[in-house]
VOBA-1610 file (N, C-alpha, C; in pm, whole numbers, padded with zeros to 5 digits, always signed):
BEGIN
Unk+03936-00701-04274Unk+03824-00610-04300Unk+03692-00665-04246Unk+03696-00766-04263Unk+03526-00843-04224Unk+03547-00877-04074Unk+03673-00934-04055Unk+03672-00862-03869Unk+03644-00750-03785Unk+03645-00608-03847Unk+03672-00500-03808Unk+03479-00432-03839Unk+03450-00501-03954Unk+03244-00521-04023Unk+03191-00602-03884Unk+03303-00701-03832Unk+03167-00785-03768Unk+03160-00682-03600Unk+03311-00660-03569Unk+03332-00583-03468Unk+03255-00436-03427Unk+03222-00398-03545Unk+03144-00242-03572Unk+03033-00278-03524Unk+02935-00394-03588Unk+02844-00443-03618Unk+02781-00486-03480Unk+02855-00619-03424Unk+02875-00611-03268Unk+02839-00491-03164Unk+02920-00414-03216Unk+02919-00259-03074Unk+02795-00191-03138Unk+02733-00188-03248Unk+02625-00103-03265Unk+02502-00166-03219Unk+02513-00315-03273Unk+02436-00412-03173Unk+02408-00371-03034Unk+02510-00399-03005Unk+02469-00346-02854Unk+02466-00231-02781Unk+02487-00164-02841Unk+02474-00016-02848Unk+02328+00002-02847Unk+02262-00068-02987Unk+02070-00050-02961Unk+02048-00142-02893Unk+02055-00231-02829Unk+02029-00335-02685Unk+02013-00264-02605Unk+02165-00206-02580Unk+02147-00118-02397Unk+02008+00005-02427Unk+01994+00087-02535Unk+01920+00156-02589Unk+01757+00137-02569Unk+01723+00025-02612Unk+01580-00058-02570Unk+01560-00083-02448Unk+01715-00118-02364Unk+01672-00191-02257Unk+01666-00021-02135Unk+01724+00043-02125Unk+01725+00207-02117Unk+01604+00245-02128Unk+01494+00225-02253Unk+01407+00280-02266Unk+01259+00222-02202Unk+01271+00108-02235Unk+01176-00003-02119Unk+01238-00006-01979Unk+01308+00027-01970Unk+01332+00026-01805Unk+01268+00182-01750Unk+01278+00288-01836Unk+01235+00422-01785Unk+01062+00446-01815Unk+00991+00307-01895Unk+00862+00291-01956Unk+00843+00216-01804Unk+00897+00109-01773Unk+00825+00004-01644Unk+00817+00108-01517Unk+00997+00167-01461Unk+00953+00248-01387Unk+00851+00367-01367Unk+00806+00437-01488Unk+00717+00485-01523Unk+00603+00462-01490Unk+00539+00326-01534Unk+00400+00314-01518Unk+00379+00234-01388Unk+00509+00238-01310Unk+00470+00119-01122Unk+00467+00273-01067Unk+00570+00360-01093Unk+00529+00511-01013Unk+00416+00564-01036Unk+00355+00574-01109Unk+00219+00590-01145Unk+00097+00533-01074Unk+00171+00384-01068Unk+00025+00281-00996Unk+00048+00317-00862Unk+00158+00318-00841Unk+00191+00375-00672Unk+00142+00525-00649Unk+00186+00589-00665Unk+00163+00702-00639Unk+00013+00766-00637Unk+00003+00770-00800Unk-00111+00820-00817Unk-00222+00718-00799Unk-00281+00591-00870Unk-00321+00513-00823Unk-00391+00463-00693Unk-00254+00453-00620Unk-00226+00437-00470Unk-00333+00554-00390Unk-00285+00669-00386Unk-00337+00791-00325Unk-00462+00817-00384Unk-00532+00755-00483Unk-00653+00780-00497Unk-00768+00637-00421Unk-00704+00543-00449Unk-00763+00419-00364Unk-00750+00466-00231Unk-00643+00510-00161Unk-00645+00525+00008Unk-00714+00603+00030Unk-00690+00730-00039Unk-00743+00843-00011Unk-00614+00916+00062Unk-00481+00877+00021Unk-00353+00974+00174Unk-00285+00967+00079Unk-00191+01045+00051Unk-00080+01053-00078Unk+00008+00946-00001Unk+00062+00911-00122Unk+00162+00822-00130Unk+00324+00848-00161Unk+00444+00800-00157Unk+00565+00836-00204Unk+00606+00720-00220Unk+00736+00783-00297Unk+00812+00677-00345Unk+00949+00693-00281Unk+01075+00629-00267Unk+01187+00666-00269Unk+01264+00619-00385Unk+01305+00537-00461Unk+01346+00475-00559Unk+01338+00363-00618Unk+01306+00345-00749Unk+01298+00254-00823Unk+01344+00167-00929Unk+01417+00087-00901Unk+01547+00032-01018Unk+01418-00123-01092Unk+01446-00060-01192Unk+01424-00203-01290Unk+01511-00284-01392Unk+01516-00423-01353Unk+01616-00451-01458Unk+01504-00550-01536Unk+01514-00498-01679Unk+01439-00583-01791Unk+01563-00692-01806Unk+01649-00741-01803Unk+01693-00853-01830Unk+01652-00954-01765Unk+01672-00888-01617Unk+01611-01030-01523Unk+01436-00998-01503Unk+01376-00955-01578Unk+01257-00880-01522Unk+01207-00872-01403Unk+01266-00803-01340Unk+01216-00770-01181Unk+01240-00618-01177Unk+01205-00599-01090Unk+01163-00463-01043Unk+01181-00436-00827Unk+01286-00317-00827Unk+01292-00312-00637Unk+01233-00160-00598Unk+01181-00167-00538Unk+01131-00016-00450Unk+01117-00009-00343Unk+01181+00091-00280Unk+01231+00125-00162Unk+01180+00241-00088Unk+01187+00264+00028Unk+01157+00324+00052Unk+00943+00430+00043Unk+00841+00316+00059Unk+00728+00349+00023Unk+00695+00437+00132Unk+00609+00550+00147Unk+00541+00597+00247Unk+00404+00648+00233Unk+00277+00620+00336Unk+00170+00649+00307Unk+00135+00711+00411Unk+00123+00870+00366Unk+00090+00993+00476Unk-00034+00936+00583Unk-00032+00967+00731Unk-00087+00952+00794Unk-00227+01032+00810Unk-00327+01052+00828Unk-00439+01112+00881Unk-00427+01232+00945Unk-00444+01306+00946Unk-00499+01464+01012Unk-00529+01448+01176Unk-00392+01469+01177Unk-00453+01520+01394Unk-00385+01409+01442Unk-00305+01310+01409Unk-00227+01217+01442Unk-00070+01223+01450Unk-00019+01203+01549Unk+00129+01188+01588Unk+00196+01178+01463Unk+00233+01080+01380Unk+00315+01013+01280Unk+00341+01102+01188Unk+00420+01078+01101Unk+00398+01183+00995Unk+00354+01056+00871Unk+00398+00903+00872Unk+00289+00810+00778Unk+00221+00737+00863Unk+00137+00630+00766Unk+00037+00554+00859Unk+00086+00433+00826Unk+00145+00387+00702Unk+00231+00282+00706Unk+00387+00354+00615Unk+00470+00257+00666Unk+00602+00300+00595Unk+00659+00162+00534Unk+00715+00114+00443Unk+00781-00005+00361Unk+00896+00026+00349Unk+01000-00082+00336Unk+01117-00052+00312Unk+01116-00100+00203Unk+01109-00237+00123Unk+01131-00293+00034Unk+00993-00318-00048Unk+00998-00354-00139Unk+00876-00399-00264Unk+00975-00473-00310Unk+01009-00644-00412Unk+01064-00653-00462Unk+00984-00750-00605Unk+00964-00760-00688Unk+00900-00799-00780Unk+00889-00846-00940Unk+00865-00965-00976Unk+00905-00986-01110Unk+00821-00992-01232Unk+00841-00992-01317Unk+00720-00980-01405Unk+00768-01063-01560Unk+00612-01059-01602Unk+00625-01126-01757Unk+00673-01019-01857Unk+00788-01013-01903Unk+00844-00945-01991Unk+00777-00918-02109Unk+00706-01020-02178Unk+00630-01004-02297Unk+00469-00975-02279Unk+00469-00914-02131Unk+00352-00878-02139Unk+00367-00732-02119Unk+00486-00617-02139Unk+00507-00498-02152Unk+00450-00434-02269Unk+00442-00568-02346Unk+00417-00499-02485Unk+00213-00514-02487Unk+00146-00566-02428Unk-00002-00617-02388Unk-00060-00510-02370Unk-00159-00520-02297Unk-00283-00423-02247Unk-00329-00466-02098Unk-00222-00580-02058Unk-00211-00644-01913Unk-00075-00663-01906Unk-00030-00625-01793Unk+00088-00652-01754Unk+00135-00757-01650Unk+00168-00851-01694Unk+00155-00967-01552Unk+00304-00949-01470Unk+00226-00955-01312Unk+00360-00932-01212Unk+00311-01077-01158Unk+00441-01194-01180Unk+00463-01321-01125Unk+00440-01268-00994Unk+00507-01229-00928Unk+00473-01222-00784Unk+00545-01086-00745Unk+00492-01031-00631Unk+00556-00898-00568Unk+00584-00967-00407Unk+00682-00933-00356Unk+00686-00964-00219Unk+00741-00776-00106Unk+00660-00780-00018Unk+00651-00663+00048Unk+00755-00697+00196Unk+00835-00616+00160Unk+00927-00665+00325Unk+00939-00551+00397Unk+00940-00564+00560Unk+00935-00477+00621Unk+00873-00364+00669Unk+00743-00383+00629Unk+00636-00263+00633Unk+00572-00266+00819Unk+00560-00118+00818Unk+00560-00091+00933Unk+00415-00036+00909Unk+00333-00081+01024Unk+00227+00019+01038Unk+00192+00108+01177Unk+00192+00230+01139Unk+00179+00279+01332Unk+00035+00297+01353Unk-00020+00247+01407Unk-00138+00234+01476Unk-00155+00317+01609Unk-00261+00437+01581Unk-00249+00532+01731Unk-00377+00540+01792Unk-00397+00589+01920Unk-00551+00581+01948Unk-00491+00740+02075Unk-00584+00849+01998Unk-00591+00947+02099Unk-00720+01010+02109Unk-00717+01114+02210Unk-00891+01198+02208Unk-00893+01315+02112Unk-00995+01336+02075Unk-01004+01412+02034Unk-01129+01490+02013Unk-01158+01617+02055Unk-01281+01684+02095Unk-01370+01553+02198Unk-01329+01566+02306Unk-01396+01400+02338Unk-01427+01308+02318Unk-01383+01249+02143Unk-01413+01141+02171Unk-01273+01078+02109Unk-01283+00951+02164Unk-01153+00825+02117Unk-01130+00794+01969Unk-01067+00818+01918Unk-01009+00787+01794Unk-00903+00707+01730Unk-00898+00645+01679Unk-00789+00555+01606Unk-00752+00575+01440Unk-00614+00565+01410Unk-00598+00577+01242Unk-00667+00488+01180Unk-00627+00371+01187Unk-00700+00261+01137Unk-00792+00247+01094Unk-00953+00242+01253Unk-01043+00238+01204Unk-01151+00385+01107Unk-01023+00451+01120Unk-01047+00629+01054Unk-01042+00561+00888Unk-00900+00515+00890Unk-00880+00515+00767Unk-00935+00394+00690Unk-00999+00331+00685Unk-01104+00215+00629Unk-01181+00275+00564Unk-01280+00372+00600Unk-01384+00435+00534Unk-01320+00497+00459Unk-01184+00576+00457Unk-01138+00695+00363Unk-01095+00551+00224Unk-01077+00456+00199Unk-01017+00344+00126Unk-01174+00325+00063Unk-01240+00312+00079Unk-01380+00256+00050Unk-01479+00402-00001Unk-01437+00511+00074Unk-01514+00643-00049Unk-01442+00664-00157Unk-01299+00663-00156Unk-01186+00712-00241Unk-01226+00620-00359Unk-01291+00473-00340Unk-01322+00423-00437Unk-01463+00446-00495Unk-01576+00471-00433Unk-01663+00530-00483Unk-01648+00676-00555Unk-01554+00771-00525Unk-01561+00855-00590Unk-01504+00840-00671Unk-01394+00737-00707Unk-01328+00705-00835Unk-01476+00663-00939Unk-01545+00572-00894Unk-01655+00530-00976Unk-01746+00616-00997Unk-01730+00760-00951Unk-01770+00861-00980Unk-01758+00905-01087Unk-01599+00930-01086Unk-01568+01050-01134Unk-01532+00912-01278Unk-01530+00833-01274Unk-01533+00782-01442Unk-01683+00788-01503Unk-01743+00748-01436Unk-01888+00797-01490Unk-01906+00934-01537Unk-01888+01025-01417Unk-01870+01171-01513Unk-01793+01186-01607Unk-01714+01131-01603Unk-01553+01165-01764Unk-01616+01051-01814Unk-01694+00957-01888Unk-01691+00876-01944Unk-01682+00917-02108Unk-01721+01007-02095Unk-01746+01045-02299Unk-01593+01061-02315Unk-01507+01153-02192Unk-01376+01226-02255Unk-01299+01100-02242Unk-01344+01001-02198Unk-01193+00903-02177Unk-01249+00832-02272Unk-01374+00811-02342Unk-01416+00750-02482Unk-01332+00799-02596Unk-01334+00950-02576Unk-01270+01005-02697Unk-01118+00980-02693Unk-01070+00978-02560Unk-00906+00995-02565Unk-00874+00829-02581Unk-00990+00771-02590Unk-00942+00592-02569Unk-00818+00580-02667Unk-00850+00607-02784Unk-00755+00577-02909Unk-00672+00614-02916Unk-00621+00727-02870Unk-00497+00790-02807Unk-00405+00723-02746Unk-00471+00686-02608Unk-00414+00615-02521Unk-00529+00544-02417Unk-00457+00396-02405Unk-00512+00331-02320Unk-00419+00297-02196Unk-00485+00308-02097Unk-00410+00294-01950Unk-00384+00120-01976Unk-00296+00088-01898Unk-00280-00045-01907Unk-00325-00151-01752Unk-00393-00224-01789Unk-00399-00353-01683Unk-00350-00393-01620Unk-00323-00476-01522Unk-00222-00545-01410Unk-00257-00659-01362Unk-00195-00754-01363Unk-00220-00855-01266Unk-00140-00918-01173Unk-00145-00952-01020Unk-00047-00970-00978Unk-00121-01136-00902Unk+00044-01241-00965Unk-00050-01396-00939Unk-00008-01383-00780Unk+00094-01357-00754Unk+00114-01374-00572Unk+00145-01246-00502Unk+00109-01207-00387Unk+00132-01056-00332Unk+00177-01115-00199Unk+00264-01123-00136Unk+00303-01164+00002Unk+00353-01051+00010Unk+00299-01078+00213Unk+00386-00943+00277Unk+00479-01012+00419Unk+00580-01030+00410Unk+00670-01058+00524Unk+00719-00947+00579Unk+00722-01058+00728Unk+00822-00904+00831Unk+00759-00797+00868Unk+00646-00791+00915Unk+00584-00667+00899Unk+00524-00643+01068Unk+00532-00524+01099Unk+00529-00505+01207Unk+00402-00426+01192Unk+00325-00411+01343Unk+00246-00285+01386Unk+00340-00181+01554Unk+00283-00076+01537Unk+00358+00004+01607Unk+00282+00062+01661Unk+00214-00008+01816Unk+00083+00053+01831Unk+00180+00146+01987Unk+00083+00257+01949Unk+00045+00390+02044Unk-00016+00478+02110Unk-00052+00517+02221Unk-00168+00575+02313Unk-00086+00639+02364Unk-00063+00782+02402Unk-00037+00848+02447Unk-00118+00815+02655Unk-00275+00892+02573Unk-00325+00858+02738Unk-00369+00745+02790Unk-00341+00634+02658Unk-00390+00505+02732Unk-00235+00456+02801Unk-00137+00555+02796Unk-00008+00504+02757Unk+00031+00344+02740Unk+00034+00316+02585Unk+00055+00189+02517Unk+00204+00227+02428Unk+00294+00171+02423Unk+00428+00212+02330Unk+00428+00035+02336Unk+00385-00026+02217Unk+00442-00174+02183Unk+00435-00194+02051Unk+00556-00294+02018Unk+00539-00325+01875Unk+00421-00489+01845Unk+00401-00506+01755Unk+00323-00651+01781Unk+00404-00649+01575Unk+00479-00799+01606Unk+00481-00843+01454Unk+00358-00924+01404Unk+00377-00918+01279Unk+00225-00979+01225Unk+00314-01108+01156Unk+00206-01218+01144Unk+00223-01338+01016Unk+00225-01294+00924Unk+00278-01383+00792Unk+00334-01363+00685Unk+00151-01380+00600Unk+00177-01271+00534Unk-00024-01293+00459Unk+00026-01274+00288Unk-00032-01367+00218Unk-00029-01404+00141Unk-00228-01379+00033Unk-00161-01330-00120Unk-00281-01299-00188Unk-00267-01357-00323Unk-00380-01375-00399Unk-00352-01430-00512Unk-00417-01360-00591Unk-00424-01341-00751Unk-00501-01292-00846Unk-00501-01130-00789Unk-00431-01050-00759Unk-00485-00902-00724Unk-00461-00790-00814Unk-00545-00756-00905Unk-00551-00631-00986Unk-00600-00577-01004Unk-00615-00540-01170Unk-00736-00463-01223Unk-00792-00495-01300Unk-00812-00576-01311Unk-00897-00689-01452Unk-01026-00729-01340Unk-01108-00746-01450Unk-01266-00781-01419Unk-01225-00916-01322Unk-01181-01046-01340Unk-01216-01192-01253Unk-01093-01125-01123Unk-00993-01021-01098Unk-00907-00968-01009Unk-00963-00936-00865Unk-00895-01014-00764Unk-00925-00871-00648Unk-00871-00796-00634Unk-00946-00701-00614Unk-00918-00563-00637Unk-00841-00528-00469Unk-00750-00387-00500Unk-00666-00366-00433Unk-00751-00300-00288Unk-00820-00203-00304Unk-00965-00229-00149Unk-00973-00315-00096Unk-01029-00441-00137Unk-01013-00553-00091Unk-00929-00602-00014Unk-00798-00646-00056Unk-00711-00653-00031Unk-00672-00566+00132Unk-00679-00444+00104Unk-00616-00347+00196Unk-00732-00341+00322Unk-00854-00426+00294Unk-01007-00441+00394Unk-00931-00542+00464Unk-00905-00633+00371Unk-00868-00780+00461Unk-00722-00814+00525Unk-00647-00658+00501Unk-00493-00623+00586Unk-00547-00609+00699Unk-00634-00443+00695Unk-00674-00394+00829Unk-00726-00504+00864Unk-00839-00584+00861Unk-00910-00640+00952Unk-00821-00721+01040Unk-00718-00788+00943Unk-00611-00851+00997Unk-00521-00768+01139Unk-00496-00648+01101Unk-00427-00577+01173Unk-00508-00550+01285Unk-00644-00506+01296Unk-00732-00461+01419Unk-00755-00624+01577Unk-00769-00719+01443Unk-00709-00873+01487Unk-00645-00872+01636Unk-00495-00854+01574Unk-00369-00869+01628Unk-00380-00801+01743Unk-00431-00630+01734Unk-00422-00560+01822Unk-00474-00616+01958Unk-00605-00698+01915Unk-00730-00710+01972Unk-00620-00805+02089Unk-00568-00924+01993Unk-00521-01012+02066Unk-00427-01005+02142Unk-00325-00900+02122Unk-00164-00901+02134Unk-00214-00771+02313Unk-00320-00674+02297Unk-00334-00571+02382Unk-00478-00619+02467Unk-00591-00645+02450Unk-00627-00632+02508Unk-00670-00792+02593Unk-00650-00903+02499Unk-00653-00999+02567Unk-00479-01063+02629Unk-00373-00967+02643Unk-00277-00934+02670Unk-00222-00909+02808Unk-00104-00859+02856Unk-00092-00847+03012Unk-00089-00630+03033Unk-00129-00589+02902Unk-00211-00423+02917Unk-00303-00420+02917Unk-00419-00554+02955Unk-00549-00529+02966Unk-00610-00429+03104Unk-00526-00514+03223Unk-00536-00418+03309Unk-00536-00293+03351Unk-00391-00279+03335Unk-00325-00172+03303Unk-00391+00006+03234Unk-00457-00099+03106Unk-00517+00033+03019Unk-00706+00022+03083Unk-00725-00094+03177Unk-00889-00054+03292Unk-00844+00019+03355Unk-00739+00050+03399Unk-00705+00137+03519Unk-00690+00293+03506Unk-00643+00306+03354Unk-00661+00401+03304Unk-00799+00453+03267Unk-00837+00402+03207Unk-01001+00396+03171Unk-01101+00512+03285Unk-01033+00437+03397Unk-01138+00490+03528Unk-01107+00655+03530Unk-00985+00681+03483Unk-00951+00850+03514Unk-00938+00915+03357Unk-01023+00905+03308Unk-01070+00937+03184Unk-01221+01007+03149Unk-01301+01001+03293Unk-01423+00992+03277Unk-01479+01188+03240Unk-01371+01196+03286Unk-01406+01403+03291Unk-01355+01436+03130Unk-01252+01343+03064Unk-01200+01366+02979Unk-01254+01358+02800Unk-01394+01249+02822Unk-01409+01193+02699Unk-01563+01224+02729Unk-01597+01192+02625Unk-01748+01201+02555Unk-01793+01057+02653Unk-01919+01040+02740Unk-01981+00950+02769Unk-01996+00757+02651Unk-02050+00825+02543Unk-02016+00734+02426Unk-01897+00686+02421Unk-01789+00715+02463Unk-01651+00687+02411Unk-01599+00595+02554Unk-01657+00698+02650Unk-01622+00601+02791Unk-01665+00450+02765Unk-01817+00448+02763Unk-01893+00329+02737Unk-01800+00237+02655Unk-01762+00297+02532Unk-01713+00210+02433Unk-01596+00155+02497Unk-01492+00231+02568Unk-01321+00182+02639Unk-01409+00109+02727Unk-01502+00104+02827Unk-01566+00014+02932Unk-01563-00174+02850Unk-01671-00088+02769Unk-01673-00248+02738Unk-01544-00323+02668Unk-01511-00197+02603Unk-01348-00302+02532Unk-01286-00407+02606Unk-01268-00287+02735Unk-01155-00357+02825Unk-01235-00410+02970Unk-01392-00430+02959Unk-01395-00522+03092Unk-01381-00656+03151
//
């Protein structure tokens, strides 16, 4: 009888185990789709997606697959960067906090396509397009909490959004995918492995702008180095010269000096 008590006892056990662990796993995925998505698409300013997200609270980590961040208006691509992997672990007993600590996230495989075409005469690029859209998206966030400040006073007690901190953010493997149609450029350039520390949302945190300032700059870098101090330096002067009927004077000037 007390075999058959401990055996019951056992399976109901774990019965509310898998139960908790079921329910914090659909709470974690929950609030990273959230930071991604919504979050995400309000810092960039470009919606964001997800493809799937498995969390296991036993080992506390967390994988996501499949990221995509819609490209800009009037551009080839249909994203401006694409990820394959996110993979990431976290402090378990800080689910239950008002900060959630992620030991480290590591980003593999992220692709960024980088394009440069005309448009109404003048030269354009995603990149340096999309910098400014990362940097208003956050001013109007600091907007729009200032305007809601009374209603998110009142709903505080309700609910409070939760914190984040992430101690390491590496991104390996990561390519750029640069493109010119009329400069005709089709090359990939891989990037070094870049590495961040402290990045969240807590007051002493860097903040995720930041962060995504000191990618691009990184990325405009590479270009600089990999294309134009490169063996398409020529190549894209030569182009340059039969462009002149095509572009805005300003824009000529600007490809002149890039590439003289």
């Amino acid at each position: 009888m007390n075999k058959k008590k401990i055996i019951i006892f056992s399976i109901v056990f774990l019965v509310i185990i898998f139960i908790i662990f079921d329910f914090l796993s659909y709470r974690v995925n929950k609030i990273v789709k959230n930071l991604i998505v919504n979050q995400g698409s309000q810092t960039l300013g470009q919606q964001v997606s997800v493809g799937k997200i498995d969390t296991s609270i036993a080992s506390s980590s967390i994988k996501i697959t499949n990221i995509e961040i819609k490209n800009l208006e009037g551009f080839k691509n249909k994203n401006i960067i694409q990820i394959k992997n996110i993979n990431a672990d976290f402090l378990f007993t800080s689910l239950f906090k008002d900060t959630i600590i992620i030991k480290n996230i590591n980003i593999e495989g992220a692709t960024l396509y980088y394009e440069v075409l005309i448009s109404n005469k003048e030269v354009k690029d995603n990149v340096s397009s999309f910098k400014p859209a990362a940097k208003n998206a956050a001013t109007s966030s600091v907007k729009t909490t200032d305007a809601s400040k009374e209603q998110e006073t009142s709903n505080q007690s309700k609910k409070k959004n939760k914190d984040f901190l992430i101690n390491q953010l590496t991104i390996n493997n990561s390519t750029i995918n640069a493109s010119s149609e009329f400069l005709d450029i089709k090359k990939d350039i891989n990037l070094s492995k870049m590495s961040f520390n402290n990045v969240g949302t807590i007051e002493q945190a860097t903040k995720f702008r930041e962060v995504l300032q000191m990618i691009f700059s990184n990325v405009l870098l590479n270009i600089n180095n990999e294309i134009i101090q490169g063996d398409l330096k020529n190549k894209i002067k030569d182009k340059v010269k039969n462009l002149r009927n095509k572009i805005s004077p300003e824009s000529l000037k600007k490809l002149e000096r890039t590439f003289r």
